[in-house]
N, C-alpha and C positions, 0 to 999 in steps of 0.2 A: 499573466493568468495561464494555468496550465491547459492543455487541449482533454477535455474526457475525454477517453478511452472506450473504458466500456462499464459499464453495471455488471457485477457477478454476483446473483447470489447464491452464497456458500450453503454448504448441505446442512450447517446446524441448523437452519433455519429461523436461527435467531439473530442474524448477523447478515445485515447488506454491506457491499463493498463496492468503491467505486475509483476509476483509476486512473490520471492524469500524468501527463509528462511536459518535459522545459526541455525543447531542444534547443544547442548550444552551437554554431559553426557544423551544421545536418547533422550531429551526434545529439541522441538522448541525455541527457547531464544528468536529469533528477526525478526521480518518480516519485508521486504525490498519493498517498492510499488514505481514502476516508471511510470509516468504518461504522454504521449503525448499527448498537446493539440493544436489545433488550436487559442487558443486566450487564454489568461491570464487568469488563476483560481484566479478566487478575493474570499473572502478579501485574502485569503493564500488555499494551497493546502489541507493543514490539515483540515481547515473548510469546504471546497468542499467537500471531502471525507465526512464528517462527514454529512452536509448538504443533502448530495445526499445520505447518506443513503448505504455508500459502504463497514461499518466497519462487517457487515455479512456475506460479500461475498469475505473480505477479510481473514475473520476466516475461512468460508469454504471450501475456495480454499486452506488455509493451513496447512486442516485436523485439526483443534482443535474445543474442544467442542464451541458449543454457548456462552458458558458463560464468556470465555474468555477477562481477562483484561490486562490493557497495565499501565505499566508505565510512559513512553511517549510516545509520538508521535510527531516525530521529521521531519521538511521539512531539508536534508542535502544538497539538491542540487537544484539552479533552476536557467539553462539556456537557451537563446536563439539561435535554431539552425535551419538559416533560416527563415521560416512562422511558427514553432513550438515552442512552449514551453516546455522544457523538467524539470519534478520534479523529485526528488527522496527523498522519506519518508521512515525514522527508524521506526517501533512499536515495543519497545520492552515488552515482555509478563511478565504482573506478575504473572499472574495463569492462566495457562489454564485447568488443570483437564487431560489433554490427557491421 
């Protein structure tokens, strides 16, 4: 089970975010991003994030340096619950330097 992080909510206002990690031998391995939205993240959640500019604020909410890259970045969950849409994204880290 990953440790939350932190709750951010992001300025569209229509969009909570919340952020967990799997640390590995004291390295972060995988960062965990769940996203409530009021209306469906087109084209995909993955490109939203990336779009909207949220891959730094994802890094630094989970204490690793800037420079920080990911192997993938995976959408593993996307339901409907209610008027919400709920995502859940893997990023897992190839280097982060920490």
């Amino acid at each position: 089970m990953p440790t939350l992080i932190d709750r951010y909510p992001i300025s569209s206002g229509v969009v909570r975010m919340s952020i967990g990690t799997t640390v590995v031998n004291g390295q972060v391995a995988t960062i965990r991003v769940k996203l409530l939205a009021q209306e469906e993240l087109l084209p995909s959640s993955t490109a939203w994030i990336t779009a909207n500019n949220l891959l730094p604020e994802i890094i630094s909410r989970a204490a690793l340096n800037e420079d920080t890259t990911f192997s993938t970045m995976l959408e593993t969950a996307h339901t409907v619950q209610s008027v919400y849409h709920a995502y859940e994204i893997q990023l897992d880290v190839a280097s982060s330097g920490c």
